[in-house]
N, C-alpha and C positions, 0 to 999 in steps of 0.2 A: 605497537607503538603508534602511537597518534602523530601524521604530519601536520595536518591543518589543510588538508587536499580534499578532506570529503565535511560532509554535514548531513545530523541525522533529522526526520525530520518524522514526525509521527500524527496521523490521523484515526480518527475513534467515528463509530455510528454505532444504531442499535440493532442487536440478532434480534432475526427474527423467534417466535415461538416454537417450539419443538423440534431446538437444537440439544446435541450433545455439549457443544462449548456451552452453551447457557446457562447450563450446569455450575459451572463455576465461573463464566464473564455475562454479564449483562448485555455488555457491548463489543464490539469488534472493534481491535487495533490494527492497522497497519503501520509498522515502520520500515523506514527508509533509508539506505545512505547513499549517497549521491554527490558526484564531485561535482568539484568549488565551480570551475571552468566552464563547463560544457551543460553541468547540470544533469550529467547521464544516470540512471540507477545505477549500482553495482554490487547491492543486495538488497534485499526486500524482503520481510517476512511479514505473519500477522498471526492473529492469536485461533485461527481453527484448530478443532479438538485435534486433530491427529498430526503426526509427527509429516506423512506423505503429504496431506492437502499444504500445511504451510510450506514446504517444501517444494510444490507445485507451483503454488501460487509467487514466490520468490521465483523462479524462472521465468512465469510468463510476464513479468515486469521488468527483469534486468536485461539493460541494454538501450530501454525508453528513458528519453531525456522531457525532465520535467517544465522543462522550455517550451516546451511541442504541445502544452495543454494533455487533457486526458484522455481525449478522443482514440488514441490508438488503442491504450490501455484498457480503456472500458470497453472496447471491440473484443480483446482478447481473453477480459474475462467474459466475455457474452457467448464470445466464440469456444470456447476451452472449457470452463469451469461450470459447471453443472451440476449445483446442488443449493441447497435454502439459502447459503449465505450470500448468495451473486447477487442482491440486490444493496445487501449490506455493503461487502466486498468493493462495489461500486462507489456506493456514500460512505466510505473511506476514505477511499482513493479519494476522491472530489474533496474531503476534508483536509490528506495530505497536500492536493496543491494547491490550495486557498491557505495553509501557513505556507506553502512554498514564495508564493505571490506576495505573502507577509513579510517574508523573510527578505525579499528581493526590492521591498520598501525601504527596510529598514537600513540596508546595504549602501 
């Protein structure tokens, strides 16, 4: 059931070449949801081929409030995540908080 406590928020870049996901996405999605308040994550996924990596990659984001810019988040994918799509994974992220910053316009 939907409160009206979170908001989802979703960012896309392009994989790089000679991935598996690229197979069937062109580009990488990351979405988000993240409450109203504080702006904290409190799930994150995104579209890497296998069930563990987006699974992975949803923990090392939840918990970062998208208030705080992406500096931590892009440390932790730099730090943690090690494989073709970390540069995408990155220009995602950076696309999820540029509609974040949209969104906090339009508020």
């Amino acid at each position: 059931m939907f409160t009206g406590k979170t908001y989802f928020i979703a960012g896309h870049a392009k994989l790089p070449q000679g991935m598996a996901a690229r197979s069937v996405f062109d580009t990488l999605t990351i979405t988000v949801e993240a409450d109203v308040k504080y702006h904290v994550i409190l799930e994150a996924s995104c579209t890497l081929a296998t069930e563990h990596g987006r699974h992975f990659f949803g923990q090392l984001l939840r918990g970062c409030s998208l208030q705080d810019g992406v500096e931590e988040m892009t440390e932790r994918i730099l730090q943690n995540y090690q494989g073709k799509a970390q540069n995408a994974l990155i220009a995602a992220l950076r696309d999820v908080h540029s509609q974040f910053l949209l969104r906090k316009e339009r508020l």
